[in-house]
C-alpha positions as CSV (number, residue, x, y, z in Angstrom):
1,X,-34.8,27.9,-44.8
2,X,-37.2,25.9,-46.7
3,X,-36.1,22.8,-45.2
4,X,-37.1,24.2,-41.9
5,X,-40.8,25.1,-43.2
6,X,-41.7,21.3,-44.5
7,X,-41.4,20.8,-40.8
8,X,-43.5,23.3,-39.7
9,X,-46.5,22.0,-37.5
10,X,-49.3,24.1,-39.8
11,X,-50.1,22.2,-42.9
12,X,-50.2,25.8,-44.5
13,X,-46.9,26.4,-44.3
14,X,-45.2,23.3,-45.5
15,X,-47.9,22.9,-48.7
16,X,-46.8,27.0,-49.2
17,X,-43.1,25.4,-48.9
18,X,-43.4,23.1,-51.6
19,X,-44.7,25.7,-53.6
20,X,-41.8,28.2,-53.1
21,X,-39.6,25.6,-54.0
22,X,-40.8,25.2,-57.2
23,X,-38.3,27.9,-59.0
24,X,-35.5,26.4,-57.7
25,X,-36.1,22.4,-59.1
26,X,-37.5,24.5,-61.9
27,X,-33.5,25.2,-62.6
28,X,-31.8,22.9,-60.6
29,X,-33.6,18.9,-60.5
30,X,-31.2,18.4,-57.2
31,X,-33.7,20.7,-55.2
32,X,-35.9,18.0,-55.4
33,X,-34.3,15.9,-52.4
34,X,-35.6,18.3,-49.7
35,X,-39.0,17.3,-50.8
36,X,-38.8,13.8,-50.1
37,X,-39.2,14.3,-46.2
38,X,-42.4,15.1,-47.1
39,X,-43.7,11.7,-49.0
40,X,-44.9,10.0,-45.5
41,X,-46.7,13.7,-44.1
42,X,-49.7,12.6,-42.3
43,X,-52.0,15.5,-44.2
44,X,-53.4,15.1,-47.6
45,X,-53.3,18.5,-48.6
46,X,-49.3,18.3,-48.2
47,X,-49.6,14.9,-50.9
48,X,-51.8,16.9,-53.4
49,X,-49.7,19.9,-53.2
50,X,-46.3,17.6,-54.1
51,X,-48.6,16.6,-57.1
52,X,-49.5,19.6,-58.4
53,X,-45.7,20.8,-58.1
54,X,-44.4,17.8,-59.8
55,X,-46.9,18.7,-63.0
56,X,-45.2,22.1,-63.0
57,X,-41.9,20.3,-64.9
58,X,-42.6,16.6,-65.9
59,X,-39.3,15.2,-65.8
60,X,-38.0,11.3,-64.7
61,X,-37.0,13.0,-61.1
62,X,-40.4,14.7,-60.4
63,X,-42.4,11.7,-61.9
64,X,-40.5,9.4,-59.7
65,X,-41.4,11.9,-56.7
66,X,-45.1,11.4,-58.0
67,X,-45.3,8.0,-58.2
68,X,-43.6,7.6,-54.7
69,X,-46.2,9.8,-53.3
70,X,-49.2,7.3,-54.8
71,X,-47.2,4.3,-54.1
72,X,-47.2,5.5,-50.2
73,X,-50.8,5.8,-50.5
74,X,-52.2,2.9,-52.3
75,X,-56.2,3.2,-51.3
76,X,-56.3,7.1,-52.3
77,X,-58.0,7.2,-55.4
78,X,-58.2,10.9,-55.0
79,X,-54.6,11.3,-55.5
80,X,-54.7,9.3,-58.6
81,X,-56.9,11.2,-60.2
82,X,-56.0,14.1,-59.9
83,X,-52.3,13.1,-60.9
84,X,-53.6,11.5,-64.3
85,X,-55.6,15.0,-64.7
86,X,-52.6,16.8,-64.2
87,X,-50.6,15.0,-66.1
88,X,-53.0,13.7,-69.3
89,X,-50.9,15.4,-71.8
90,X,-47.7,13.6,-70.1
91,X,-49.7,10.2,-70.6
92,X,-51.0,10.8,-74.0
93,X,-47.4,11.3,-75.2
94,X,-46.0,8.4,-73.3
95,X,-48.7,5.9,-74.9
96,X,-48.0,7.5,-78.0
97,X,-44.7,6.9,-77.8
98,X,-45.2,3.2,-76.4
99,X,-47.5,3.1,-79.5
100,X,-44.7,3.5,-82.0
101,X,-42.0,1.3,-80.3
102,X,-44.5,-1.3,-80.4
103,X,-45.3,-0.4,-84.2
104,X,-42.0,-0.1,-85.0
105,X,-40.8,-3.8,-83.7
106,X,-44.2,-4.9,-85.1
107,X,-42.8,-3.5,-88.6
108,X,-39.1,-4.8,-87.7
109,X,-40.4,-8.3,-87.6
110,X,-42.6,-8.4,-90.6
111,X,-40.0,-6.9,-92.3
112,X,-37.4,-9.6,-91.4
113,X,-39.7,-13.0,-92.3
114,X,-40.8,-11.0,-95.1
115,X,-37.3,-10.7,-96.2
116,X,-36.8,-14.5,-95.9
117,X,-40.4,-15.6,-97.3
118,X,-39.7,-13.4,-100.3
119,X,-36.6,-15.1,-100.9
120,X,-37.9,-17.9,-101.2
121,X,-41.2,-17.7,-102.6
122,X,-41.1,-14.8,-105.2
123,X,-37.8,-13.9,-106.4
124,X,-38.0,-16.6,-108.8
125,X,-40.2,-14.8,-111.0
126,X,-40.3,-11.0,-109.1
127,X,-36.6,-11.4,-109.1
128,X,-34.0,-11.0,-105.6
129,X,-34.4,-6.8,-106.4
130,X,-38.3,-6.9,-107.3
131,X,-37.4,-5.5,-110.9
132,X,-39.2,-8.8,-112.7
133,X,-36.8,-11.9,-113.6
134,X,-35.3,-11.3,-117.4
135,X,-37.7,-14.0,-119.8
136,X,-37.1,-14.0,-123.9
137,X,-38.0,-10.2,-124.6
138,X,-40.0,-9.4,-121.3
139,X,-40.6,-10.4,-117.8
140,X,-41.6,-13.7,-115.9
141,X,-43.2,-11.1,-113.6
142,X,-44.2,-7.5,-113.2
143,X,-41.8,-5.4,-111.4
144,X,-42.8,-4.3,-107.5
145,X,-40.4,-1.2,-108.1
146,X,-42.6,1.9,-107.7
147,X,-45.7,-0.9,-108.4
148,X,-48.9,1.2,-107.8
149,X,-50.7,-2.2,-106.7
150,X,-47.6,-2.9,-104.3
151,X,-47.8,0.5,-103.0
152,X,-51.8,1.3,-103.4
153,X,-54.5,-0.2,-101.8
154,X,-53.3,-3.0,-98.7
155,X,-56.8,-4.5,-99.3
156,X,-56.6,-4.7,-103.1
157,X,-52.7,-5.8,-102.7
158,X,-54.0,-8.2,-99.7
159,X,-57.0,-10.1,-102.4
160,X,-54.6,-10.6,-105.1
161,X,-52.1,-12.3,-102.8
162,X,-54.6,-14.2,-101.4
163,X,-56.3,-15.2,-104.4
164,X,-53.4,-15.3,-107.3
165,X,-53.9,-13.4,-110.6
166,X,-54.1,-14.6,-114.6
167,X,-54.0,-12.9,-117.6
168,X,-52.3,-9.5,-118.7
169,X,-51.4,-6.5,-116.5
170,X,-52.2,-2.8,-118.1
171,X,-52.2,-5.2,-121.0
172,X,-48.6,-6.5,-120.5
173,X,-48.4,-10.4,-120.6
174,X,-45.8,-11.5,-118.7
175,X,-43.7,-15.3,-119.3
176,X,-44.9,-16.9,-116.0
177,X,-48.4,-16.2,-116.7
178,X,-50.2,-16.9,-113.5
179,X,-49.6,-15.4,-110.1
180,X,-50.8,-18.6,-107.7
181,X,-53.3,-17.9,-105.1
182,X,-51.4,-17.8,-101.6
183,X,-54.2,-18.1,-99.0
184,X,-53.2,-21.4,-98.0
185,X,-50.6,-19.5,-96.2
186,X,-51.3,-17.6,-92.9
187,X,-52.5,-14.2,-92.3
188,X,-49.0,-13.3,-90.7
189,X,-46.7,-14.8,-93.2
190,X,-48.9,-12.8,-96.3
191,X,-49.0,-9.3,-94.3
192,X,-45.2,-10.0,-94.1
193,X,-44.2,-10.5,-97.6
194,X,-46.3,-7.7,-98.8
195,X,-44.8,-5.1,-95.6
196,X,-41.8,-6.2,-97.1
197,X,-42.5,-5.7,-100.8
198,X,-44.0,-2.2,-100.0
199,X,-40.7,-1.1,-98.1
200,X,-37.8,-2.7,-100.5
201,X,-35.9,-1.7,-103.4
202,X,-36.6,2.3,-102.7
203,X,-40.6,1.1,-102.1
204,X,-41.5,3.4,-99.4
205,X,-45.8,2.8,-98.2
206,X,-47.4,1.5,-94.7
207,X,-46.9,-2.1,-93.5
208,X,-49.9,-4.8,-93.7
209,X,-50.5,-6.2,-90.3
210,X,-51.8,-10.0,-90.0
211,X,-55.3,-8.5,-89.0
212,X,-55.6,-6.4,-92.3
213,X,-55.1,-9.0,-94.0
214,X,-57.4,-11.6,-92.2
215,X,-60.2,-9.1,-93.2
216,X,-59.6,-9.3,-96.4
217,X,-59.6,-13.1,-96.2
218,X,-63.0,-12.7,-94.0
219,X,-64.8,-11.0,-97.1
220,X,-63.1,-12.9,-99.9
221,X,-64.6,-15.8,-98.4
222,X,-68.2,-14.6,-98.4
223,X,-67.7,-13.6,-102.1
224,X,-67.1,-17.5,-102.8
């Protein structure tokens, strides 16, 4: 019966169409395909009313009807509008979303050269599981396990990478004696060793990007 009304000749009735069928894609997404007859209608009110209808349950099927509707009408800014007002909530979650893959590979990557820089760089002294390499009766270096300057501050963690450390620690001397300054290294490969430090070894704290730790780099400059 509704198949017979989204070809009735007043708009009324097919835009009242779409809206009865609502219910039924409501419970079954295959109730959809009757509505596609409807993508090419010559009125305007029949394209806004398959918008509003597909906002009544965002799913891949009804978004794809959406976007087929815009895509059939490329210079209606009207009907873009009013399907990003519609569907704002929709869009905020899906950029959040896209926001955490993209964090999450971010963090996947830092992690992995952090891994391999670490190896090579620190665990002669911090030791292959951050506990601090066995010297004499202490440490060549502090342990990073549960370290509150590992898992404090990123800016304070990001100037003593940057610019190396002497002397005791909470009045601890350790064998190796001085950390060496590392800012001859880039801005990537420091934010990745410390993301790395603060996530290993049952270290659990947010990663350092590249751009945190160029700040840091910014204003330890103008302190020279």
């Amino acid at each position: 019966h509704l198949k017979k009304l989204y070809k009735d000749k007043d708009v009324n009735i097919r835009t009242a169409a779409i809206r009865m069928t609502e219910p039924f894609f409501h419970k079954d997404i295959s109730a959809l395909k009757g509505l596609s007859s409807l993508i090419n209608d010559p009125s305007y009110d029949v394209h806004i009313q398959l918008l509003l209808s597909m906002s009544t349950k965002v799913t891949p099927e009804t978004r794809k009807l959406a976007e087929t509707v815009l895509a059939a009408n490329p210079k209606n800014d009207y009907l873009l509008e009013i399907d990003t007002e519609l569907n704002k909530v929709y869009f905020a979650e899906l950029a959040r979303q896209e926001s955490l893959a993209s964090l999450a590979a971010e963090e996947r990557e830092l992690m992995d050269m952090g891994s391999k820089h670490y190896a090579n760089l620190c665990a002669s002294c911090h030791g292959a599981s951050g506990q601090g390499v066995p010297a004499g009766h202490g440490l060549m270096a502090p342990s990073f396990v549960n370290n509150p300057r590992v898992l404090g501050d990123k800016s304070v963690l990001s100037h003593i990478a940057l610019n190396g450390f002497t002397g005791p620690i909470d009045g601890k001397t350790y064998t190796g004696g001085v950390m060496m300054a590392l800012k001859s290294n880039d801005d990537k490969y420091l934010a990745s060793v410390l993301t790395y430090m603060r996530n290993s070894w049952g270290n659990k704290a947010p990663m350092i990007t590249p751009p945190e730790v160029a700040k840091v780099r910014k204003t330890s400059r103008s302190m020279n």
